[in-house]
N, C-alpha and C positions, 0 to 999 in steps of 0.2 A: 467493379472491384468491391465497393462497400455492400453488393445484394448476394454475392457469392462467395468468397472468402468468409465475411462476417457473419453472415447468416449457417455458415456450417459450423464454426465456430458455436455461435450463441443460438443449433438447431433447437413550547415544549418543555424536554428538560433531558441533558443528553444520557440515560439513565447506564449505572454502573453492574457488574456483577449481583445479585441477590445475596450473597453472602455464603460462605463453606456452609453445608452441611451439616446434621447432626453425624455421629457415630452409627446411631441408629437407622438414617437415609442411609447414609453412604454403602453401609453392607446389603442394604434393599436393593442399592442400583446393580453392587457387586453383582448379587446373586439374578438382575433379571438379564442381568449378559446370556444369561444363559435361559433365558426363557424361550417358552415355547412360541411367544407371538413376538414375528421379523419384526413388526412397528416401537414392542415395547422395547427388545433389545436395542434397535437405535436410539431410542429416545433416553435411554439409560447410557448410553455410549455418549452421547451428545452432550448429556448433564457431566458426566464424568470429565470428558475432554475440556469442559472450563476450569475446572482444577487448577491451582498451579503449583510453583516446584514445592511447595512445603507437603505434599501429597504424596510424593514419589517413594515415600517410606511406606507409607498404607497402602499404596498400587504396589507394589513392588512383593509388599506381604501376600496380596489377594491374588498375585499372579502366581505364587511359589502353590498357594492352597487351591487354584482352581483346575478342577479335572474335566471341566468340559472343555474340548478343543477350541471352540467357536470364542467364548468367555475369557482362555488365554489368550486367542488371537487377539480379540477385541482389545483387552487390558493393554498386551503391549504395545496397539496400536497408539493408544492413550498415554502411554508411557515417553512412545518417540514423539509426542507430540509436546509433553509439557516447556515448559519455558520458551514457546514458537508462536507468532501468530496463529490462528485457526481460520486460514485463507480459504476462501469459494471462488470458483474459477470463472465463474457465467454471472455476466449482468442477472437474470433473471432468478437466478439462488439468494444472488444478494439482496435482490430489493426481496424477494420474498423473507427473508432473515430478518431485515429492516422492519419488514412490515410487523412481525410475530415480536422483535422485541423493542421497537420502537428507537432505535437506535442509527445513526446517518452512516453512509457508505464513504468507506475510506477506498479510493482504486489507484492501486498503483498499478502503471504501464511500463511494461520493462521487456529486455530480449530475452528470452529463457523463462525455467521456470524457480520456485523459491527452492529447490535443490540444484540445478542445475543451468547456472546464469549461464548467458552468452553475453559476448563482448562487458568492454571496460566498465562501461557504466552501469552496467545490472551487477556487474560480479562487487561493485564500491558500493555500492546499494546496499547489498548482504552484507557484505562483510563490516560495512562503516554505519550506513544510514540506523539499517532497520534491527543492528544486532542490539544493543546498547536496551539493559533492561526496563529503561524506563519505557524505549519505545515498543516493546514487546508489549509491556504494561498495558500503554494505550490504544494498541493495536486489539488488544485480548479484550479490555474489559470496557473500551468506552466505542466501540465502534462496530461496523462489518464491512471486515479487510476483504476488498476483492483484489487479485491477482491477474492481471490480462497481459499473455504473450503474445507482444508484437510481432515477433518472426510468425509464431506460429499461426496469428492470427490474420496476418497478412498476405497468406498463401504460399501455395509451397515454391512456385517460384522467385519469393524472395528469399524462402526458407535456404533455395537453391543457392541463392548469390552468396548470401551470407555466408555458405560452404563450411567450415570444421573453424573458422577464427576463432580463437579463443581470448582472455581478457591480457595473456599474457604474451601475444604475440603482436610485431609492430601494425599487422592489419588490424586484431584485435583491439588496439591502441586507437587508431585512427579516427573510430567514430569522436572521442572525446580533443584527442588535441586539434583534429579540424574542423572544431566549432559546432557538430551534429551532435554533440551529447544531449541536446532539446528534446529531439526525436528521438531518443531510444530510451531516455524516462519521460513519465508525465506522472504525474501524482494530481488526483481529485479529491474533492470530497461533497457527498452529496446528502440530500436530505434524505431522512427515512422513506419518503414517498419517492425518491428518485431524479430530483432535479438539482443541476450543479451550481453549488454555489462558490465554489474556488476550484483553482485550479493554475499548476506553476510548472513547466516543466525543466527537466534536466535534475540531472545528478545532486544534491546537497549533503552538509556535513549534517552530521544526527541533531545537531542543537540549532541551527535552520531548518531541519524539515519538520522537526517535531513543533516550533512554534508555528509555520505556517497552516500546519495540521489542525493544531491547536485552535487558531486563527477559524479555520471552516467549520471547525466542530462545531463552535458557538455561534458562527454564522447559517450555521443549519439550522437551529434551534430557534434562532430571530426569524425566520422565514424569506422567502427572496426577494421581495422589495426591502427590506432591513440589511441583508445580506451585502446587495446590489451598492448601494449606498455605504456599509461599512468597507467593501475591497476597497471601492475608491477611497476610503478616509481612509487604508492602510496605506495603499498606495502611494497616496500624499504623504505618508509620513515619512516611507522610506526612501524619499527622494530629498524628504527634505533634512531627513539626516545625514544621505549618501553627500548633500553637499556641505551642508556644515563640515564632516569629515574632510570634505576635498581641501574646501579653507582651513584646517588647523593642519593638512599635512604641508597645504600649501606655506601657511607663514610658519611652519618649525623647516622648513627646508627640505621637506620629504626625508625628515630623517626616524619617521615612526611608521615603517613598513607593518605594524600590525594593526596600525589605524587605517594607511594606504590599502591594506588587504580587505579590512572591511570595509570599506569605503566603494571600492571593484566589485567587493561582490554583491553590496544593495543594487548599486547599480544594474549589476546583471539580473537581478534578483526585478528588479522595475521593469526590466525590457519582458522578462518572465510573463509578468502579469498582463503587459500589454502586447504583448505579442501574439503565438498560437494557443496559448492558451486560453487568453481574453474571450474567443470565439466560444467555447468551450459554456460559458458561465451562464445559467439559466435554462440549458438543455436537459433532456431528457437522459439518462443514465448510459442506453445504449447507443443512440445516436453518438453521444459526446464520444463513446468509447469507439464507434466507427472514426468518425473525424482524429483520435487519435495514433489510430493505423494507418492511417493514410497520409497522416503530417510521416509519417516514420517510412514510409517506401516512396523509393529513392533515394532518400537519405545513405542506405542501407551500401550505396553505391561507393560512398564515402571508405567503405573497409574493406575493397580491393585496389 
């Protein structure tokens, strides 16, 4: 499974953006869209695509003025791209990205791709986790977002089973309300060199996933014996607040469902850590992302 599937598939200081451009860069990148040498037009494409939406007036102008075909294609590729993560789809782009700008690998594991989720839990993801601008934010400038499809990654025979389910039909459903939403997300985070230092799966609301993010980033930075040692002191914490919470719903009577709610979901949030993801923690970038296709099929069985 994991030498043929996968293998076809993938055949400090956490540093930020460098800052906008002069007037003066920016019409240089403009104009090398259209240059004669393939390497510099990308690397001019590349600078541009970190932009973000306060740019889209000055892209917008340079695309109405550019007459070379290739240079508008380029721009408005740029253009659908602003205010989106800028996801790489292969372990191996990632950590190279990592390595050129020193920065830890964020991988999220989902069913589909970031335009076209499959089932419930990738489609909450998009729409809930990762739309919310702070996380785009984080996603763009403090990290490299990889993106890894589990259907796709797990062969086409699961590709098979999974059949046309969509997020809105009761099989579509099915991964999440029977307990399988583990398996059809996993969210990492690893160091620039490529080793995992967290890791949590299943579905979350944008202001959990983003602290636990958060949570790795800096533990990628500490490096992984510091790392190793901080999950566990998170861990410990949020067990020991999930029961504090238990005691104060417990003596109000269980009449504070919104403390009860958080209270279920650290907990869930605990089994997370020690669970399949636990395995996960200290691995190598694509191993871990093997072991995380494989936690995901049969699961998959779950949405017929």
């Amino acid at each position: 499974m994991k030498t043929l599937a996968i293998a076809a598939l993938f055949a400090l200081s956490v540093p930020v953006l460098a800052g906008d451009p002069s007037p003066e860069r920016f019409a240089v990148l403009v104009r090398q869209l259209a240059a004669d040498d393939a390497e510099m037009r990308q690397a001019a494409q590349e600078e541009l695509s970190a932009l973000d939406e306060s740019w889209r007036g000055r892209l917008d102008e340079a695309l109405k003025a550019a007459a070379d075909p290739e240079a508008a294609a380029r721009l408005r590729e740029i253009l659908q791209g602003l205010g989106r993560p800028r996801w790489v789809f292969t372990p191996e782009k990632a950590l190279a990205e990592a390595k050129r700008s020193g920065r830890p690998v964020v991988v999220v594991c989902a069913t589909g791709t970031p335009d076209t989720a499959r089932l419930a839990a990738a489609s909450r993801l998009l729409s809930q986790t990762l739309a919310p601008a702070e996380t785009v934010k984080l996603l763009r400038e403090r990290c490299v977002p990889l993106w890894v499809d589990l259907a796709s990654a797990a062969g086409e025979g699961v590709e098979q089973r999974l059949g046309n389910f969509c997020p809105d039909t009761d099989e579509g459903r099915a991964l999440v309300d029977e307990g399988s939403e583990e398996m059809a997300v996993e969210t990492m985070v690893c160091t620039a060199s490529g080793k995992v230092v967290h890791a949590f799966g299943g579905w979350w609301s944008a202001e959990f996933w983003r602290a636990e993010v958060e949570k790795g980033l800096a533990w990628a930075v500490a490096g992984e014996e510091k790392a190793a040692a901080a999950r566990k002191e998170s861990h410990d914490a949020i067990l020991a607040e999930a029961s504090r919470l238990d005691e104060e719903v417990k003596a109000g009577g269980g009449k504070d469902p919104a403390r009860a709610h958080r209270a279920e979901s650290l907990h869930t949030l605990s089994r997370r850590y020690a669970g399949y993801s636990h395995s996960k923690i200290g691995r190598e970038l694509a191993p871990a992302v093997e072991d995380a296709v494989e936690d995901f099929v049969g699961r998959e069985f779950k949405c017929g």
